[in-house]
N, C-alpha and C positions, 0 to 999 in steps of 0.2 A: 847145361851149356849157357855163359852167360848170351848176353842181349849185345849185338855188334849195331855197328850204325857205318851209313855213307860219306862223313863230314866231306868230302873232299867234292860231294855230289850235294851241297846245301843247296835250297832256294829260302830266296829273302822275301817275305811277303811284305811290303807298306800299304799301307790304310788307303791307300789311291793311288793308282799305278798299277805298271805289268810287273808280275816280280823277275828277281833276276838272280844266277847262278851266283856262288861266292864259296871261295876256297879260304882254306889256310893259310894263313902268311909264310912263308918260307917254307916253302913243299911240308909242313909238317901233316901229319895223319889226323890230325884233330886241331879243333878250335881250342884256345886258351880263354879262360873266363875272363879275361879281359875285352880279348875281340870279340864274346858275344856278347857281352855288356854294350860296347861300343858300338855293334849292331843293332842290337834292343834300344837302348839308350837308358840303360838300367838294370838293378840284381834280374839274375838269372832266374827262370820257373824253367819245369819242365814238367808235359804234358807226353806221357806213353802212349801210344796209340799203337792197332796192330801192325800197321805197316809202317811204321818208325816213330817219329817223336816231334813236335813241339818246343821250341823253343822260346818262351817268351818273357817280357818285361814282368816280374812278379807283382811291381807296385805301380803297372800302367795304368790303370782305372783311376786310383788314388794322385798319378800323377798329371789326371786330367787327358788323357792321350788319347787322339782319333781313335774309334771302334775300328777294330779290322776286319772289315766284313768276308774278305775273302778267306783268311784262318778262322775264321768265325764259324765256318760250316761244321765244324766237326761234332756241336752240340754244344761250344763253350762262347764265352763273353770274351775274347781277347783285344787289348788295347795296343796300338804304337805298331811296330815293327816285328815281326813272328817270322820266325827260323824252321821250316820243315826238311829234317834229316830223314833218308831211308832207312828201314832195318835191310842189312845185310842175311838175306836167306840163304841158308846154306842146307844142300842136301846131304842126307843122310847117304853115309857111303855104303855098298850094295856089296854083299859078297857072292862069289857064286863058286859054286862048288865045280871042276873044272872034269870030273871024271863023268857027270850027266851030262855035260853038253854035249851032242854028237857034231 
C-alpha cells in the first residue's frame, strides 16, 4: 500500500511566527511543485517521517535562511519555511464471518 498524505490539511511553519493552515489552490487534492517552491521559497526536499512528511527548502542552509526552530524538533537542521503534511491512516478492513456471530 503506497504512502497517502493530507495536502489539503498542510501546516506552514516560518522561522518566527505561529504557523498557519494552507491548502491547494483551486480545490485541487495536492500541492503543484510550483506552490511549494513558492511556499518554501525554493527546490523542494522532502523529509518522511512516521506521521507524514516534511516539506522543505533543499538549498535553505546554502541560501543563508533563518534556522526553523520549530520543524527543527524532529532531529533535523531545517532552514526558511517547512511544510508539515499528515499521513493519511487508513485501517485495515475487518471481515467477519457472519454465521459465528450470534
Amino acid at each position: 500500500m503506497s504512502e497517502q498524505y493530507n495536502w489539503p490539511s498542510a501546516i506552514l511553519y516560518h522561522p518566527a511566527g505561529d504557523p498557519i493552515n494552507i491548502k491547494p489552490i483551486d480545490g485541487n487534492e495536492s500541492f503543484g511543485t510550483d506552490e511549494l517552491e513558492t511556499f518554501i521559497g525554493g527546490p523542494v526536499g522532502r523529509i518522511k517521517l512516521d506521521n507524514g512528511m516534511l516539506v522543505i527548502n533543499d538549498q535553505g542552509k546554502e541560501m543563508g535562511l533563518q534556522i526553523n526552530d520549530m520543524a527543527s524538533k524532529n532531529g533535523y537542521s531545517l532552514y526558511g519555511n517547512v511544510i508539515f503534511v499528515s499521513k493519511i491512516i487508513q485501517a485495515e478492513s475487518v471481515k467477519f464471518d457472519t454465521k459465528t456471530i450470534n
